[in-house]
N, C-alpha and C positions, 0 to 999 in steps of 0.2 A: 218094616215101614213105620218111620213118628208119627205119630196119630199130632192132630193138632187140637191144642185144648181152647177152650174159652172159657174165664169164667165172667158171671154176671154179680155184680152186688150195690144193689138199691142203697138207697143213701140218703136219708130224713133227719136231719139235725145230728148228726153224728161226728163233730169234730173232738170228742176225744178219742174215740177208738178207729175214726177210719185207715190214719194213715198207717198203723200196727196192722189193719187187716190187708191193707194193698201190700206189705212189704212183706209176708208171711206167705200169702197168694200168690205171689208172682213167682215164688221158687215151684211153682207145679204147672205152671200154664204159659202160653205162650199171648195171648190177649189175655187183657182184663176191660171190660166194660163197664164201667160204674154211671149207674142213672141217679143223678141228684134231682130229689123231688119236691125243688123248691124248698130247701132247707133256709132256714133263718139264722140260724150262727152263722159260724165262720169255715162251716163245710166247702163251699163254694171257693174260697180263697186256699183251704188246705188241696182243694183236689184239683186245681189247675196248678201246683208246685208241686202234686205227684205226677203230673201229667209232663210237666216238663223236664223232672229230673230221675224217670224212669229207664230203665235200660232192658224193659219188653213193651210193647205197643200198647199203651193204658190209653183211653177212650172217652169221654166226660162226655155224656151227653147231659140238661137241664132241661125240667119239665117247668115251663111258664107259670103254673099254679101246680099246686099239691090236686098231685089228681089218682092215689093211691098205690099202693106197694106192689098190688098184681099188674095194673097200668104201667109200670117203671120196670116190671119186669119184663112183662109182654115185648113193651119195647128194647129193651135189650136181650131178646130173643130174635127179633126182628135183626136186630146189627149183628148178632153173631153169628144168623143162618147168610147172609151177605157175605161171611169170612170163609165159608166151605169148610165150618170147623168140623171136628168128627164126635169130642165130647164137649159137652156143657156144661159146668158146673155154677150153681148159683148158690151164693153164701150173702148172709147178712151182713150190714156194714156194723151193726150197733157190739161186736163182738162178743156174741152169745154161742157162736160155734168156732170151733177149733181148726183152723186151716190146716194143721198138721193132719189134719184125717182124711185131706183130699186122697191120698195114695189110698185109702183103706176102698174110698169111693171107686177109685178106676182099678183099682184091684177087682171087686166086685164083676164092674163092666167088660176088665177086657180077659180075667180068667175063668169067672163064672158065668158067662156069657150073658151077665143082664144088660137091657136096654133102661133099665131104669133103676135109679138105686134112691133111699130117702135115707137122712137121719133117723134118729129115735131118742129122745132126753127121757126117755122112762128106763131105758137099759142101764142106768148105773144109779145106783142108792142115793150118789148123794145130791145128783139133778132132781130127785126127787123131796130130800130134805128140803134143798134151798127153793122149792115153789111152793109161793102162798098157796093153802085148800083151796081158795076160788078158782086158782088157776087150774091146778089139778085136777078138780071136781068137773070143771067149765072142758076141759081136753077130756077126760074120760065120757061124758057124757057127746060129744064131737066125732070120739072116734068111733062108739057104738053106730051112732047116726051112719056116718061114712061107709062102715061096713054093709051097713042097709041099704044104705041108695047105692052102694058101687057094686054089692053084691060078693066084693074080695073082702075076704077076712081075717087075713094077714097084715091088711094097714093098724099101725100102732102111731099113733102119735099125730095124727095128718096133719095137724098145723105147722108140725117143725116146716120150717125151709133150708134148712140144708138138702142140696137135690144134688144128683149128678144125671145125666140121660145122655145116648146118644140122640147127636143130632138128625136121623133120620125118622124117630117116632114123630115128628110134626108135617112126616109126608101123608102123618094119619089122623092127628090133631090138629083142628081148624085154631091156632091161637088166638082169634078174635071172639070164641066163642069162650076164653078165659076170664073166670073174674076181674075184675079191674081193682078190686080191693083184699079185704083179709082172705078172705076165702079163694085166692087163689091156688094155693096150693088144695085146698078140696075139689076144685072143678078140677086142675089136673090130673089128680089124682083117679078123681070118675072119670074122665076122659081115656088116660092109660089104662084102665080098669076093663073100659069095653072093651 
C-alpha cells in the first residue's frame, strides 16, 4: 500500500533558495505545504509561480505578520493532518538541509519501524568546520539542557529541523502546546520524549 507523504517547509525571506528546495522535494512526497511567514522579498511572488506550475499538489499558505517558525510550522501540521497523510516531513526553506536525504528519513520510518526520525549537522566533520564556535558552543550547550528536561539521551542536535514523523504521533501530541518560535523543535522533541 503507497504511504502518502506531506512535506512542510516554512518560508521567511528565502527567495534564493526556495524554489531549488520545492523542486528537489517534490520528487519524494506527494503534498508539499509551504507556510510563508510574512516574508518581504520576493518569496511571496516566487511561491505562487511554484504553486501554479507545479505537477504535485504545492499549498501556499501566508501568515498576516511574522509570527515565528514553530507558528508556521504548527500550522502547516494542522493542513497536513486535513490530507490523511501517513508521513510528514518538514524541511527548511533557507536550504541548509539536503532533500536528497528524505529517502534515508522514511527509510528509518518505514524499515526500522521509528515513529520519529531527526537530522543531525554534528555527524559529519565538515558541518562542523563550517559553524561559527558560538553556534556550536550555543547547540552543545542546548542539547545537554534537552537531555535533561526530556530525560532522552540520545537527542543530538535538537535545534536541527530536518524531521520526518508519522502522522499519528499527534493523536498523542497536543500541537497547541508547541512553541510558536525557535524552540520548537525542543518542545517537540520533549513532547515525543514523554
Amino acid at each position: 500500500m503507497k504511504q502518502h507523504i506531506t512535506a512542510i517547509i516554512p518560508c521567511f525571506n528565502e527567495e534564493k533558495s526556495i524554489k531549488d528546495i520545492v523542486s528537489k522535494v517534490k520528487k519524494y512526497c506527494d503534498n508539499i505545504i509551504i507556510i510563508d511567514d510574512a516574508s518581504s522579498d520576493k518569496s511571496p511572488e516566487i511561491l505562487e509561480s511554484i504553486k501554479d506550475d507545479s505537477n504535485i499538489n504545492v499549498s501556499v499558505f501566508r501568515n498576516n505578520k511574522n509570527k515565528g517558525i514553530g507558528f508556521s510550522v504548527k500550522r502547516g501540521l494542522y493542513e497536513a493532518l486535513k490530507l490523511k497523510t501517513d508521513i510528514i516531513i518538514k524541511i527548511d526553506g533557507d536550504g541548509q538541509h539536503l532533500p536528497e536525504d528524505i529517502p534515508i528519513f522514511l527509510d528509518k520510518i518505514n524499515n526500522e519501524n521509528f515513529d520519529f526520525v531527526k537530522g543531525n549537522r554534528f555527524l559529519l566533520k565538515k558541518n562542523l568546520k563550517n559553524m561559527p564556535f558560538k553556534k556550536l558552543l550555543g547547540n552543545l550547550i542546548v542539547t545537554n539542557l534537552q537531555k535533561l528536561i526530556s530525560g532522552n539521551y540520545f537527542i543530538s542536535d535538537p535545534n536541527n529541523g530536518f524531521l520526518a514523523f508519522k502522522s499519528e504521533i499527534f493523536d498523542a501530541i497536543d500541537i497547541e502546546l508547541l512553541q510558536n518560535n525557535y524552540f520548537f523543535e525542543n518542545s517537540l522533541l520533549i513532547s515525543a520524549s514523554a
